[in-house]
N, C-alpha and C positions, 0 to 999 in steps of 0.2 A: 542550668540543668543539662547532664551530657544528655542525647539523642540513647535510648538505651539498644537500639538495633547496632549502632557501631558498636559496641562488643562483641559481636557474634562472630565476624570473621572477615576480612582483608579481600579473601578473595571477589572476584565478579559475581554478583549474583542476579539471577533472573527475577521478574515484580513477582514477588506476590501480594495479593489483593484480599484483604480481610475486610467479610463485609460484615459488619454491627449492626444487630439488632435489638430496639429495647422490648421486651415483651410485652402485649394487648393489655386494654386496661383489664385492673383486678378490681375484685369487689371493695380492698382495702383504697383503691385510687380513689373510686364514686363515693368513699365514706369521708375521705381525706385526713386518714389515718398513717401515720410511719409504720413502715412494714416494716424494715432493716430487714434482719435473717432469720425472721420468723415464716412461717409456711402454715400461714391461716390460712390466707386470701387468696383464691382461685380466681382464672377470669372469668369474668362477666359476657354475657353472650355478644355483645360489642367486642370484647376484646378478643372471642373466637372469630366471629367473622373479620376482625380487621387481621389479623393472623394466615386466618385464608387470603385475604386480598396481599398480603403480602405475599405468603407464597407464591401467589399468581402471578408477581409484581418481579419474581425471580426466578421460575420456574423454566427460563432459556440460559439460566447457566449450571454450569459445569462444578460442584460442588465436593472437591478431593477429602473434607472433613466437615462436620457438624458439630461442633461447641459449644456448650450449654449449661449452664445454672443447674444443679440438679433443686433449685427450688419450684415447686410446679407450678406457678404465673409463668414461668420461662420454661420448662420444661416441656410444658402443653402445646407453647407458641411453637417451640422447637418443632414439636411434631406433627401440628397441622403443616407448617412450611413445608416440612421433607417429605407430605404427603402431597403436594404440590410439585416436585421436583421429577423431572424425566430419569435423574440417576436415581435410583435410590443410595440413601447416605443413611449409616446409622449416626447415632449424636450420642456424639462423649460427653458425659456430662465431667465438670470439675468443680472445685469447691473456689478455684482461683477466680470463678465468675460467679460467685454468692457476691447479695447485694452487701452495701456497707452495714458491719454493723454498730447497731445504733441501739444496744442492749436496755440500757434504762428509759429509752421512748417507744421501745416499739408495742403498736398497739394503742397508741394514745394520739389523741386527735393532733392536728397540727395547731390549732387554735388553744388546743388546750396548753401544750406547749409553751406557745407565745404567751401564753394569759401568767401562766404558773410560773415559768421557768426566765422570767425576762433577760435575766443577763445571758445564762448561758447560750438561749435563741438566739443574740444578740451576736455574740462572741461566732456562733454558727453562722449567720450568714453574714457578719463582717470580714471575720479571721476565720476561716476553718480550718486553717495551720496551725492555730493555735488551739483550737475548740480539744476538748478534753472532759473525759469519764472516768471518776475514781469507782472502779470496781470494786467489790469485796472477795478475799481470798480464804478460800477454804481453810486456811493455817492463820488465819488472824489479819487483820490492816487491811488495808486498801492497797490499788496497783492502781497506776496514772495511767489513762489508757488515751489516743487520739485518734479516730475512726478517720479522719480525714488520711493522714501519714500512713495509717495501716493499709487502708485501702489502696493507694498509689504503690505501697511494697509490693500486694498483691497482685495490683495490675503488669508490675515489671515481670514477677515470679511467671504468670501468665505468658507475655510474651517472650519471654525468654527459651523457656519451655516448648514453646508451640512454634515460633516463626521457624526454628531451624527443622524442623519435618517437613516443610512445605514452602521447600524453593521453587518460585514457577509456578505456583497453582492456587487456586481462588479457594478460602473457607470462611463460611459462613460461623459467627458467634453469635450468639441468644444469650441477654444478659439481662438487668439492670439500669434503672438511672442512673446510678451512684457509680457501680463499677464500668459500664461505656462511658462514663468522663473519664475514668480515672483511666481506663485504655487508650481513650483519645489522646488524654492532656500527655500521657507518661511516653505517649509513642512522636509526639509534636515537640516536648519541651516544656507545657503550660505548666508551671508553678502549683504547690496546693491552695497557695492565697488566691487563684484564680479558680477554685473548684467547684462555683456558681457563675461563673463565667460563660460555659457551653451547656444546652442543653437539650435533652433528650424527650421526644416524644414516645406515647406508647405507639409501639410497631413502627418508630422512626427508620429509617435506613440510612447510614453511614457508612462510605467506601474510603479505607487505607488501602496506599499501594506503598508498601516496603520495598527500598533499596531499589527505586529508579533510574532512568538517564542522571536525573539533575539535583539527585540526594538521595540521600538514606530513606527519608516516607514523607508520603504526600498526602495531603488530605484530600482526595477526588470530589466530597461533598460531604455533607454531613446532617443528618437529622431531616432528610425527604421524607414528606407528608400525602405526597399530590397521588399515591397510590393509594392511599385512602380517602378520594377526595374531599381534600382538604388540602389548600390553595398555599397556604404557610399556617406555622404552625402558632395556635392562638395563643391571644395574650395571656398573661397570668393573671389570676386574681387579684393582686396588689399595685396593678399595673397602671402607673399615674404620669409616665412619662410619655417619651416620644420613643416612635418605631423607624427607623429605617432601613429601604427598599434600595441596597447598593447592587450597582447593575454592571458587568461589563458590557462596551458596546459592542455591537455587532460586529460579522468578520468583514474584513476590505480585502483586496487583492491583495497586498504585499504578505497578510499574515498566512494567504492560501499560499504562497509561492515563498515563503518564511524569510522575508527579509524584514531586516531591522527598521521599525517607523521610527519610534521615539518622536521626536515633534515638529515633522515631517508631516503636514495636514494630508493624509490618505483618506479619500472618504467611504462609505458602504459600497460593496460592491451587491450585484443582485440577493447573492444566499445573505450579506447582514443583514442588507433591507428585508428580506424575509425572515430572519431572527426576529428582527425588531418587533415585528407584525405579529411573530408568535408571541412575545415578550406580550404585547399590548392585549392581545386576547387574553394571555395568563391573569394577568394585573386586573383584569377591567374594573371586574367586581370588588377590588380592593378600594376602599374609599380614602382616598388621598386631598390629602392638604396643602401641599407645596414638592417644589422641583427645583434641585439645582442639576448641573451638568456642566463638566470639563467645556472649555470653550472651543475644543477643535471639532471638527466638521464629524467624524466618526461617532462619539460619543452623543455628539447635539441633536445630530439626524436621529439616532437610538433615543433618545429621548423625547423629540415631536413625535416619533410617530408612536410610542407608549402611550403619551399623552395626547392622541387623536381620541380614545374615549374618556378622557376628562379635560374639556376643553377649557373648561373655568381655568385651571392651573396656568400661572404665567413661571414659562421655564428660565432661572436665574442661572447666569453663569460663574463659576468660580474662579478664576486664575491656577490658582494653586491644587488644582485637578487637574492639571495637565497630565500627557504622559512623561516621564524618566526624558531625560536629554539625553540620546545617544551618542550625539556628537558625531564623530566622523565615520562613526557604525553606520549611520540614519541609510536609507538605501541600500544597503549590501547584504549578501545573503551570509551564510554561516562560514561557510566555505573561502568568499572572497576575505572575511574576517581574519581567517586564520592562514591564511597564507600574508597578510599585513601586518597582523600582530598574532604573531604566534606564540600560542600559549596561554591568551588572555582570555579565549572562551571558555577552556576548562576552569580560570581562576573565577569565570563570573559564574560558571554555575555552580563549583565546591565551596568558595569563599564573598560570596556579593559583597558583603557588606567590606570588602577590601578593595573593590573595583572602581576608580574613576576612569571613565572612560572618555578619550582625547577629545577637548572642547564637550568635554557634555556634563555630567553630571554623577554624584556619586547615591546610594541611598539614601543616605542619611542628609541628604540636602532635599532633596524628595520627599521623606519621611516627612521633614519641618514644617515646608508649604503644604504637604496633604492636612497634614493633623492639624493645621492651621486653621485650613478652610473647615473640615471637618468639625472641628470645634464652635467656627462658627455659628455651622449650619446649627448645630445640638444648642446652641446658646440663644439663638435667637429666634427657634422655633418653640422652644420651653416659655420664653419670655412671651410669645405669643396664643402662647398654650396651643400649639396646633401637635397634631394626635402623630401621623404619619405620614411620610414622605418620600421623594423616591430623590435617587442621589447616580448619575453614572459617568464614569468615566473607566478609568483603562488597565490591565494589567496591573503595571509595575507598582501603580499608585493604588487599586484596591487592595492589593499584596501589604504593605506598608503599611495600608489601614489595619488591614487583619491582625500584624503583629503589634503595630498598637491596643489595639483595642482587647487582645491577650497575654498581653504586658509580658514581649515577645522582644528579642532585640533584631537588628538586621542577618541577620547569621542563619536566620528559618524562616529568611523571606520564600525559597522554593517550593515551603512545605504545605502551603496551599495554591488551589488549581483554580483559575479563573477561566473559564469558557466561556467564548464568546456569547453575550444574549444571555447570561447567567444570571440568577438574581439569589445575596446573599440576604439573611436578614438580623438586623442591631438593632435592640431594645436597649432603652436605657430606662425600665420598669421605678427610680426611686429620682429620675432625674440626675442631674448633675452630681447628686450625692450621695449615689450608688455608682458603681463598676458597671461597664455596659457588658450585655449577655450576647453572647453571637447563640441566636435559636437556630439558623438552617445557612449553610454555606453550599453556594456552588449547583442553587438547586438548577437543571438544567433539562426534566421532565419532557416540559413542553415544548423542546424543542424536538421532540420523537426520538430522543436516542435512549428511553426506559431510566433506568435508576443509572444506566451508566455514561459518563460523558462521550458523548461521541461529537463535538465539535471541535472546529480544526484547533492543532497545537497553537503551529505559527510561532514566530520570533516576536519579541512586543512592539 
């Protein structure tokens, strides 16, 4: 799938930052009813205060547009938020952020659904590319209709529309479940067969940065909870698998002064070691099962000291979590790179998945042993029935995970952010026989820098 922001124009363009919101729970959530684009269900006094805690959650930035569902579970959230805001911003509503529609469910229980309707439910959360509604036509027959497909059009039409008004400048969208995937997946690459793959909390927070240094758009985080406290975001109802707590490690000196580690054992410097710390107090109350962890020194320290408040855990090392082999990068800042080999660092940031780098290694040799070890982690804690676990290692190789795990190829390794002391979170809610879910990417809260990443870039 192209990237749909490269159509827009050639020229240089400055970030702009689209931050997603899904709107506070409705009355139709607590009933656990499909709303699709019906506009019964108002929110519930839960979903106005967690509305307000977001605004509050965002009320130190700079807001050039307000974007909104004219359905009003979204429309309300819209305008508690921007009652929160030191700018004031009016909110456009568009119909290009109506949620999915889902004409012949909406309104009817989700259990009822499943009970009544088993194939098609079936077809929905295995295929949603394929899922499909014969509508009836005013003029006679039926029309084949696919909410899933329609939805993704929408979300393009969306961006299309809106990113070229706002070069350089931060807007806020109030949406939907259904249509924040399909903004997320259609601005990333993610496929429609992966359209239960990401998922959205009510009053979630997700940050795009369009057309950065190092791509077209990045996913800065996705699906933050901890402004409503709430720690990550909880399991599903059907959820019979395992969770996992993938962490990058803390910063070291090289990443604060941006030279290339690759695997090059650097270890925490004071601010990681105090990441970690933060990390450990995040976590604490999370009740955890098991621990693996990359075996170089940065990553392992991030993980004992996680695991000082769950001392039961014995932390397992992996191999195949290493970081990326640099090779003759390992050491050298940006600068010395490119006066050595010129030219190679714009190919590793436009083109990775084309880059072997001298004596080191390419992604997709990386990609192998990650999803190796990865797999065995998910193998052999389901085999043990153990619930959730915490997994850290580095950069290059949670990057590699993510696009696994969104059935991504190496090409949009850049498109997510990993910051240091970062914790994403992988469900795999049906086990090995379901598609793993990424619920919250890059959440990076606790480490005091608000909904936005403020930990160092660094080289990996």
């Amino acid at each position: 799938m192209t990237l749909i922001c490269l159509a827009f124009t050639r020229r240089k363009r400055l970030t702009t930052r689209a931050i997603v919101v899904r709107h506070g729970q409705s009355t139709y959530n607590t009933e656990r009813r499909i709303q699709g684009r019906s506009d019964v269900s108002t929110l519930t006094q839960k979903g106005c205060d967690d509305a307000l805690k977001t605004g509050n959650a965002l009320s130190h930035l700079k807001f050039a547009a307000i974007y909104s569902s004219p359905l009003q579970r979204a429309k309300t959230t819209a305008e508690v938020i921007g009652q929160c805001l030191a700018t004031p911003t009016q909110i456009q509503t568009t119909d290009n952020l109506k949620e999915i529609d889902l004409p012949l469910w909406e309104g009817m229980l989700s259990q009822e659904v499943k009970d009544n309707l088993g194939e098609d439910y079936r077809l929905w959360k295995q295929h949603p590319d394929e899922f499909m509604m014969l509508l009836p036509q005013s003029t006679g027959g039926e029309k084949k209709f696919f909410p899933v497909l329609s939805l993704y059009e929408q979300a393009r039409q969306f961006w299309q529309e809106i990113l070229s008004r706002h070069d350089g400048e931060t807007i806020l969208i109030v949406g939907h479940n259904g249509i924040n995937r399909g903004l997320i997946s259609t601005a990333l690459g993610i496929a429609p067969d992966r359209y239960h793959s990401i998922q959205q909390s009510n009053c979630g927070i997700s940050v795009l940065n369009f057309s950065g240094e190092l791509g077209p758009v990045q996913l800065e985080s996705m699906n933050q909870t901890g402004h409503l406290g709430d720690v990550l975001p909880s399991l599903r109802p059907n959820h019979r698998g395992v969770r996992l707590l993938l962490v990058r490690h803390g910063e070291t000196e090289w990443n604060r002064q941006t030279k290339f580690q690759g695997q090059i054992d650097v270890p925490l410097n004071d601010n990681g070691r105090s990441q970690s710390r933060l990390a450990q107090e995040f976590l604490k109350g999370v009740k955890l099962d098991f621990a693996y962890s990359s075996p170089m020194l940065r990553p392992k320290e991030t993980a004992e000291i996680i695991l000082h408040s769950h001392p039961h855990i014995e932390l397992q090392l992996l191999d195949g979590l290493r970081e990326i082999g640099h090779g003759l990068w390992e050491g050298k800042l940006e600068t010395e790179i490119e006066q050595t080999y010129p030219g190679e660092l714009e190919r590793w940031r436009s083109v990775p998945q084309e880059v072997l780098m001298p004596e080191g290694e390419n992604l997709e040799q990386v990609r192998d042993r990650s999803v190796k070890a990865w797999q065995q982690i998910v193998t052999s804690t389901l085999n043990q029935q153990l619930s959730t676990g915490l997994v850290v290692a580095h950069d290059a190789t949670n990057k590699v995970l993510l696009c696994h795990i969104l059935g991504l190829d190496n090409k949009y390794f850049w498109n997510f952010r990993q910051g240091n002391g970062a914790v994403s979170v992988i469900d795999y809610p049906q086990g090995l026989d379901g598609l793993p879910i990424l619920q919250a990417m890059n959440i990076t809260t606790h480490l005091g820098g608000g909904v936005l990443d403020k930990t160092a870039a660094g080289a990996l």
